[in-house]
Structure formats: C-alpha cells, structure tokens
C-alpha positions in Angstrom: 13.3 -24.3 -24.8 14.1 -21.8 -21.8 12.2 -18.3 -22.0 13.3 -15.2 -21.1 11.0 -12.2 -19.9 12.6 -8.6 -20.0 9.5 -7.3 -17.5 8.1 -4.2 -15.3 6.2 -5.4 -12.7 4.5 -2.1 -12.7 3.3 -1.9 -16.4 0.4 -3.3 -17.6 0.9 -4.7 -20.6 4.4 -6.8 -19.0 2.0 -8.3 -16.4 -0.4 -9.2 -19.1 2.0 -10.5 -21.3 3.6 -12.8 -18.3 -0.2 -14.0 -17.5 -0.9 -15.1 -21.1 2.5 -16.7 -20.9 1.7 -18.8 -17.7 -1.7 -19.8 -19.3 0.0 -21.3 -22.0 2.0 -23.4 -19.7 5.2 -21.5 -20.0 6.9 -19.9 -16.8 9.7 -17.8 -18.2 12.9 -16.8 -16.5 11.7 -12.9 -15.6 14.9 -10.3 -15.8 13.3 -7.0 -14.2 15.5 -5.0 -16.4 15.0 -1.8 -13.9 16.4 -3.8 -10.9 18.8 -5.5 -13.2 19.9 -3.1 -16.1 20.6 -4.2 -19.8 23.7 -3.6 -21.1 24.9 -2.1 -24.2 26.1 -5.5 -26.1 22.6 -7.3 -24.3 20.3 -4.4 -26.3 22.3 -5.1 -29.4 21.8 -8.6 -29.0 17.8 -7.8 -28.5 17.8 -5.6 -31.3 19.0 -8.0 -33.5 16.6 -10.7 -32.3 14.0 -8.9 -32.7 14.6 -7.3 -36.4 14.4 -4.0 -35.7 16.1 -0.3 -34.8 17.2 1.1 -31.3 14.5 3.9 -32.5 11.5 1.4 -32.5 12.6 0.4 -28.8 12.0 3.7 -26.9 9.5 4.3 -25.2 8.7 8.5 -26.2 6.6 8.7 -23.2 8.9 8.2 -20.4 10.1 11.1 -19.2 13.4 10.1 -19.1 13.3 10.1 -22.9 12.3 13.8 -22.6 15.1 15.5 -25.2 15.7 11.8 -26.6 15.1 12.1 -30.6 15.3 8.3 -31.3 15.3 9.3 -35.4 18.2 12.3 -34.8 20.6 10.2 -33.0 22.8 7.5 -34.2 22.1 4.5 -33.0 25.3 3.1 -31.3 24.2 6.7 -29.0 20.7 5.5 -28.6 21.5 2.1 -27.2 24.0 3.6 -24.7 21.1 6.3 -23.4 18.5 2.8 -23.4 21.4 1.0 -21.4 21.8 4.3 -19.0 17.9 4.8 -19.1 16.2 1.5 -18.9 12.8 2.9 -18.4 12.9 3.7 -21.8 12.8 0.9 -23.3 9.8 -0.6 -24.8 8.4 -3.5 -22.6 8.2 -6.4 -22.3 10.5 -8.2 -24.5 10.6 -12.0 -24.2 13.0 -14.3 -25.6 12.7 -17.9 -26.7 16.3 -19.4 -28.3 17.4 -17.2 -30.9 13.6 -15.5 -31.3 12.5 -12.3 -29.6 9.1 -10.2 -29.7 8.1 -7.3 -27.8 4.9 -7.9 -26.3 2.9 -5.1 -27.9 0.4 -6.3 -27.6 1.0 -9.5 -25.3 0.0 -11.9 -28.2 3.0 -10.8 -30.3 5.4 -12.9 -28.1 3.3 -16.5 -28.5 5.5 -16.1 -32.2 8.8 -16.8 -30.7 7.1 -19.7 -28.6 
C-alpha cells in the first residue's frame, strides 16, 4: 500500500521519522507541506484519519502560532489558520490507506504501516 509523508526537511523529528521509514523498507511519497501547502478539506481529511482535534495539531511553538489559542477558537477557524500557516502544524504526519499517525515520536507511524 502507497505511503504518504507530510515532511519538513528541516525538523528533526520529520527526518527521523522518514529514516526509520526507509529502514523498514518503505520509501514514502514525501509532500513538503511548506513548499506545497495543505488545504482546508486535506487537514480535515488528516484530522479525521488520525482521530483527533485541529487543537492537538498545532504546533504552540511556532511563532506563527503566536496569538493562536487552539482551545478558544472553533475549529472550522483553526484549520483555515493551519491551511494559511502550515508551519504550524504538527509534523510529520504519514499516511498509509485510510490510516494516519503523527510521528511523535517517529515510532508512532510504524501503526498505520
């Protein structure tokens, strides 16, 4: 089954997750979501795969989530600031048919495998 890796090249725990991912024989299809954004409808999608709430999914220590109260704001408002802000999402996410897991920490994604 095709994988899909949401990943930032320049974070740490993305370029460890796509490492353990290569030594288990898998090469995944790698979206770098900064170069290519998510949209709206794709962060629902995620959201859904992975069983869990737009407010789980930012990252509080970008600075671009400065002012961003993930448990004040509804959540249809905090998937359009993730879509407008994709720093802020939590990375990396990787995708495996209708499975997803955020790699924190890289292990969590062999689940959807």
């Amino acid at each position: 089954m095709p994988v899909t890796m949401y990943h930032n090249p320049r974070c740490n725990t993305s370029r460890r997750t796509l490492a353990l991912l290569r030594e288990k024989g898998v090469e995944p299809t790698i979206i770098e979501y900064l170069k290519t954004p998510y949209t709206a409808a794709q962060l629902r999608q995620l959201l859904g795969q992975l069983k869990m709430p737009a407010s789980k999914l930012v990252r509080k220590k970008e600075a671009a989530a400065a002012g961003i109260d993930p448990t004040a704001l509804p959540e249809d408002a905090l998937i359009e600031a993730m879509a407008k802000n994709p720093i802020i999402v939590e990375r990396p996410i990787v995708v495996s048919g209708r499975k997803a897991a955020l790699g924190r920490p890289p292990e969590a994604v062999l689940s959807v495998l």
